[in-house]
N, C-alpha and C positions, 0 to 999 in steps of 0.2 A: 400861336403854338399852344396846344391843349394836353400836350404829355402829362404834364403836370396833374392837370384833371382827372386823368386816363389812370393815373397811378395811385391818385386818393380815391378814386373808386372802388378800387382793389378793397380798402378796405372796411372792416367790419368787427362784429365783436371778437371774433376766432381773431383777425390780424389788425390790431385797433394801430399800428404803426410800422413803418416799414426801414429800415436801414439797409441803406446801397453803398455797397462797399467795393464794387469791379466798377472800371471805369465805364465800361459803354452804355449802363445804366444810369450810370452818374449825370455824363452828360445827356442821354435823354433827359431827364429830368430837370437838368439845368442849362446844358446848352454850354457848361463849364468844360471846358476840355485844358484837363487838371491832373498833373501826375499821381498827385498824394491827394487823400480827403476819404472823407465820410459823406451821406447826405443820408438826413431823418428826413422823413415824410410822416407828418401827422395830419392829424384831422384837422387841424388851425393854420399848421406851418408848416414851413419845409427848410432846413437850415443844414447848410452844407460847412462842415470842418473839416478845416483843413490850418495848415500852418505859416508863419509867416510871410512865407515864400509866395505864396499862392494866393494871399487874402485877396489883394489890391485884383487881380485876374479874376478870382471870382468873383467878389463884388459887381465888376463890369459886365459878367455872364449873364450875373443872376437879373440886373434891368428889372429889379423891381418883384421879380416872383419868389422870391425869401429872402434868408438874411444868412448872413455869414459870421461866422462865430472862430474865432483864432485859439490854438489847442496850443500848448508848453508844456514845459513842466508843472505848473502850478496849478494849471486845466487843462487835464488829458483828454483824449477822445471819450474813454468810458464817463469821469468824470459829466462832461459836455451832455452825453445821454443820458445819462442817467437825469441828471436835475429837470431837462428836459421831459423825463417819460413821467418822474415823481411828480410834476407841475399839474398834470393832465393826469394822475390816478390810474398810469398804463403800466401793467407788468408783465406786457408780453410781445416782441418785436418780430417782426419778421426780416429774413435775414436770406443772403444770395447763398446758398451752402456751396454750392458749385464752385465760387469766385474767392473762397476762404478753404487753407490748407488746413489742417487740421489743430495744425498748431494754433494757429489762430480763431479758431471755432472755440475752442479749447479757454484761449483766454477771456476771449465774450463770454464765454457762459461763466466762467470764473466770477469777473470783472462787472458784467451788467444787471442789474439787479432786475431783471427781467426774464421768461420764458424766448427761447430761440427757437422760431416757427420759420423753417426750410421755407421758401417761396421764391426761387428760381425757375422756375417754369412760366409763374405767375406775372413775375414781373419782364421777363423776356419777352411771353407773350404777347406783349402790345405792339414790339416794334415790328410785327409780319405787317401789319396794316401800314403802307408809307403814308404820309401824309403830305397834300399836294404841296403843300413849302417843301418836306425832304425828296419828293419826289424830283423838284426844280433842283436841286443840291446836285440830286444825282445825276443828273440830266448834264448839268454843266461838268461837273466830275468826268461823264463820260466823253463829254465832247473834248476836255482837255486831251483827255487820251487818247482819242481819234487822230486829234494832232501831233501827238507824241509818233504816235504809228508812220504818217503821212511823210514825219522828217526821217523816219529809219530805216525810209524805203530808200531814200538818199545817202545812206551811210553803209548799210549791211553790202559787203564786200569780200569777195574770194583772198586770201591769203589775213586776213584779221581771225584774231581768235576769239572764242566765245568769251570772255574773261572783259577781253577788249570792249565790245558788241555789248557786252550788262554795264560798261561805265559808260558808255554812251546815250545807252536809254537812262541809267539810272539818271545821268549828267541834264538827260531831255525832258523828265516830268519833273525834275526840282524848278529847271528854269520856265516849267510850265506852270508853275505857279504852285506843286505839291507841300502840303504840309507833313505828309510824311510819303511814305510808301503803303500799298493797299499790304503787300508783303512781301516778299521778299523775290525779283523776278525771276522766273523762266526764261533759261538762254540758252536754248541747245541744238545742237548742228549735227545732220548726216544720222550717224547711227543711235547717238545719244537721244535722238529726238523718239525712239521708242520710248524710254525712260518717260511717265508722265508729270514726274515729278523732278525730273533730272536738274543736276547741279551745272553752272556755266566753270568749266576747266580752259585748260591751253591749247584744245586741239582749234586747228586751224580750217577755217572754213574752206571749200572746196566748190567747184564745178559738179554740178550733179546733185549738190546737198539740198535736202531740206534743211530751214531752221523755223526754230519755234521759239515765237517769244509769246507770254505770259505774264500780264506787268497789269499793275493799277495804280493808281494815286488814291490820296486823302486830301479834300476841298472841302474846305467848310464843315469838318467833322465826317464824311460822308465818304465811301469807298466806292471807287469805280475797277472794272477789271475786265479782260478782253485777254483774246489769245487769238494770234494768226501764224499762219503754216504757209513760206514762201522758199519758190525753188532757185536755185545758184544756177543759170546757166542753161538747165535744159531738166524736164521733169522725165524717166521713163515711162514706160506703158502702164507699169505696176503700177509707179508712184500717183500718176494720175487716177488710177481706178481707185486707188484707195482715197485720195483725195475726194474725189468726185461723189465717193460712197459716205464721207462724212457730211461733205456739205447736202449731200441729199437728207440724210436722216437729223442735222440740225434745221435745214427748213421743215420737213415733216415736224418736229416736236414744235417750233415754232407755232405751225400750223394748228396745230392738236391744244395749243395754251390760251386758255380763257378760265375766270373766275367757275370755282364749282367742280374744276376735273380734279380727280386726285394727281399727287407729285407722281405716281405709279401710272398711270396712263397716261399720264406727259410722258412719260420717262421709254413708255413703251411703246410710245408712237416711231421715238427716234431708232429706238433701237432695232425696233422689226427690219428697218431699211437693213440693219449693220447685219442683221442674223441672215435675210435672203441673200445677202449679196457674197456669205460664208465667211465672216471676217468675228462672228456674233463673240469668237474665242477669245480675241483682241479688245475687246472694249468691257473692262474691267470694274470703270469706276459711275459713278451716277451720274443723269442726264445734265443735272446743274442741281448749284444750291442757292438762297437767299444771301443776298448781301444788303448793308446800310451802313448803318454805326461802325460794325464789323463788317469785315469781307465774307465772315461763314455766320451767317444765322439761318431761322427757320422761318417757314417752311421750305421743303428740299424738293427736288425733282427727283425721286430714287425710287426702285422696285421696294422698299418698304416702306415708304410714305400714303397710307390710306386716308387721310384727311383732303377734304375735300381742299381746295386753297383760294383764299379772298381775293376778291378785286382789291386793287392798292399793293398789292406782295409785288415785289419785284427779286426775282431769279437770273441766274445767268441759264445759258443756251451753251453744251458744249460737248455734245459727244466728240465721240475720238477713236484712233483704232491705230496700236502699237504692235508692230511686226518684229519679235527681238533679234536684235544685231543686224536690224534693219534699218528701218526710220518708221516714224510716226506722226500723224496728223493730227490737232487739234482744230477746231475751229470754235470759237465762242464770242459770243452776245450777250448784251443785259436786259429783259424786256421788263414792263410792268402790266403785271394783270389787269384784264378789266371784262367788265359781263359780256363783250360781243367780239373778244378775241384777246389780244395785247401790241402794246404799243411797245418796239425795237429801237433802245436810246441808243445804238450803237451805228454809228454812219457808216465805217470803215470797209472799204473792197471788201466781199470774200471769194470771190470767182478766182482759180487759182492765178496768181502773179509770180510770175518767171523772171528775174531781177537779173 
């Protein structure tokens, strides 16, 4: 693991040290997956504080790559930095501004007898490049979740309610080994499943329904995420066009993703299928986004994404097309970039299945 390295490169005389104060930077950097803490990056060391609670956990993260430093009353966190920056002749930090409220901004700059140098972009930027160990993370991450799907094809049932249908997935990636949730799932039936963001209620699954579940786990620090669209019973003539028009224009985008394209013409690969097919009104949100640490990072698959996107970026796959007071299909994948196409960590059916 070279994060580490990745992050004391960052700096220089403009940013001679860095303080990670949001979690998913933290643990890049440490591998610490830790509620509360600090983590200094300097040019010699790297020393994560954090408080009683947490030492003996971090300690065991960190295996060797810093040192861990316990904060009270008597040695606060600023305290802890400061002596640290004063030791090393540094008075100017760089700092996650995005990941700190204002209030908090606020008290740093009071509190640290240093310059606070904004480098959020900076320090985010490294984790678009997976690295083939998180790329292995992911890989298993996704496969848990394949199996999660595999058992909910055996459960998802006419007369259960969607309420029901999210305790049971939720019940099936804990017992699949999740440490937490990727976020919060997607559990929606019949008409709800327009909705792309829709909430699991008490309506009762049916004959005739689509449902759409939306779910990830956390493996090993590492987010997986998948979405499938399966019918109750019997799918209509509609329901199937419109199915058949997502999954066309998610293997199109598929097709169209290799290291170098922009997130904009990924994005418009899939989409063209959705606009000929006259549905172009319905598909609202972007082709996919970056997952890792977190389930949303960058780079994105979206009509404003001009950067070109690395080999190593791993994206989801996920057009969709929501008819309201209808129903709606998603369909989504996790690939990862590479120069001569991408490699699709997601095993799971999508040819439509009629349960």
């Amino acid at each position: 693991m070279n994060q580490l390295a990745k992050l004391r490169a960052l700096l220089n005389e403009e940013l001679p040290a860095i303080l990670l104060t949001g979690a998913p930077n933290r643990q890049y950097a440490t591998d610490a997956r830790i509620d509360e803490g600090m983590c200094l990056i300097l040019p010699d060391a790297c020393i994560f504080l954090t408080d009683s609670r947490y030492t003996e956990a971090a300690e065991r993260a960190m295996a060797g790559t810093g040192r861990v430093e316990c904060v009270d009353r008597g040695h606060t966190y600023s305290q802890r930095i400061n002596a640290a920056l004063e030791a090393r002749g540094i008075d100017a930090v760089g700092v996650e501004e995005e990941q700190l409220t204002h209030g908090e901004f606020d008290r740093l700059t009071k509190k640290l007898n240093a310059r606070l140098i904004p480098c959020q972009a900076r320090a985010d930027g490294l984790r678009a490049v997976k690295e083939p160990w998180e790329q292995a993370r992911l890989r298993r991450a996704q496969e848990r979740t394949d199996a999660v799907f595999s058992e909910m094809l055996g459960i998802i049932r006419p007369g259960m309610t969607e309420k029901e249908l999210e305790a049971e997935l939720i019940y099936r990636l804990y017992r699949a080994g999740a440490e937490g949730l990727s976020f919060p799932p997607i559990v929606v039936s019949g008409p709800n499943t327009s909705m792309p963001h829709g909430v699991a209620g008490q309506r009762v699954l049916q004959e005739g329904d689509f449902v759409t579940m939306d779910f990830g786990l956390i493996l090993e620090g590492y987010c997986s995420d998948m979405t499938r669209t399966v019918a109750l019973g019997y799918a209509t003539d509609q329901m199937r066009l419109v199915y058949d028009t997502v999954l066309r224009a998610q293997k199109a985008g598929i097709a169209a993703t290799r290291a170098g394209k922009t997130g904009a013409q990924i994005d418009a690969a899939a989409r063209d299928v959705i606009d000929r097919a006259g549905f172009g009104a319905y598909f609202g949100h972007s082709y996919g986004h970056s997952l890792g640490i977190e389930v949303h990072e960058s780079p994105n698959c979206a009509p404003s994404c001009a950067q070109p996107i690395p080999a190593g970026a791993v994206c989801s796959a996920e057009p969709g097309i929501y008819l309201p007071g209808k129903f709606g299909v998603r369909i989504e994948d996790v690939v990862i970039f590479r120069d001569d196409g991408c490699e699709n960590i997601t095993g799971s059916p999508k040819e439509l299945l009629i349960l």
